[in-house]
C-alpha positions in Angstrom: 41.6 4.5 44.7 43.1 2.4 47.4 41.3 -0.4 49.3 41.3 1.9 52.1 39.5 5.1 50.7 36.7 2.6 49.1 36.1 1.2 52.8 36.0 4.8 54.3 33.8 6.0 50.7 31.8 3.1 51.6 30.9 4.0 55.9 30.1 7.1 54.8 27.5 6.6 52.1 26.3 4.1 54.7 26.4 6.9 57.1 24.8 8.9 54.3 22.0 7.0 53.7 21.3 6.3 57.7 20.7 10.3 57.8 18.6 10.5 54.6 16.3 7.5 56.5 16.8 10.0 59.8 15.4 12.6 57.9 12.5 10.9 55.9 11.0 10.0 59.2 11.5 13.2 60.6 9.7 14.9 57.9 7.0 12.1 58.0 6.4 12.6 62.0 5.7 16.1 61.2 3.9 15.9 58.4 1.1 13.7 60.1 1.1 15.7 63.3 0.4 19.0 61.5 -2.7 16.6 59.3 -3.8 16.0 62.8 -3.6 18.9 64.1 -5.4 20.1 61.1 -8.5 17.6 61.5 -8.7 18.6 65.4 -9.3 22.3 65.1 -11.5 21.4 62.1 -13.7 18.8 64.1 -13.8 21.6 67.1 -14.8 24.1 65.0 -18.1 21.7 64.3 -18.8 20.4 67.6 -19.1 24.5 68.4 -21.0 24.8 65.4 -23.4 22.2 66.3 -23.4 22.5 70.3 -23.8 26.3 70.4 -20.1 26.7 72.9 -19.0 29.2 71.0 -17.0 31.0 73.6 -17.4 28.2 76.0 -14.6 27.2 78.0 -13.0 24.2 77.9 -14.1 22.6 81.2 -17.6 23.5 80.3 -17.6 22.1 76.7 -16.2 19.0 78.2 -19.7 18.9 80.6 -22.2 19.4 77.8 -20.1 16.6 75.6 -20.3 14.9 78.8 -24.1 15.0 79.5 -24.8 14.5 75.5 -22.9 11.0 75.9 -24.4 10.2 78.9 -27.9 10.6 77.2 -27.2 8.9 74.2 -25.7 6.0 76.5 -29.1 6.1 78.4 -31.0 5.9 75.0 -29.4 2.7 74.1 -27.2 4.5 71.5 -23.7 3.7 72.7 
């Protein structure tokens, strides 16, 4: 092998490894947005649980998680 095609051999398994590193972090990146996307539905699931808003909307959810933190603040806890 000539000193040329061990310099091009070498860029690409460079290149090689670059993409490999691309692709690690890639998989990582999705791998903890679908874990948090996991633990969000899970921890909505038991704020409706434990709030009774099943079938609340969304506005009005975020008005009784509202007035619950505004209580507690009031109570001293927070």
């Amino acid at each position: 092998m000539t000193e040329q095609e061990e310099k091009r051999l070498q860029k690409i398994q460079e290149k090689m490894s670059q993409l490999k590193s691309q692709q690690q972090e890639i998989i990582s990146k999705k791998q903890q947005r679908k874990a948090r996307t996991h633990c969000l539905i899970q921890n909505g699931a038991l704020a409706e649980k434990y709030l009774g808003c099943e079938g609340v909307e969304p506005c009005q959810f975020e008005e009784r998680l509202k007035n619950i933190v505004d209580f507690l603040s009031a109570m001293g806890f927070g």
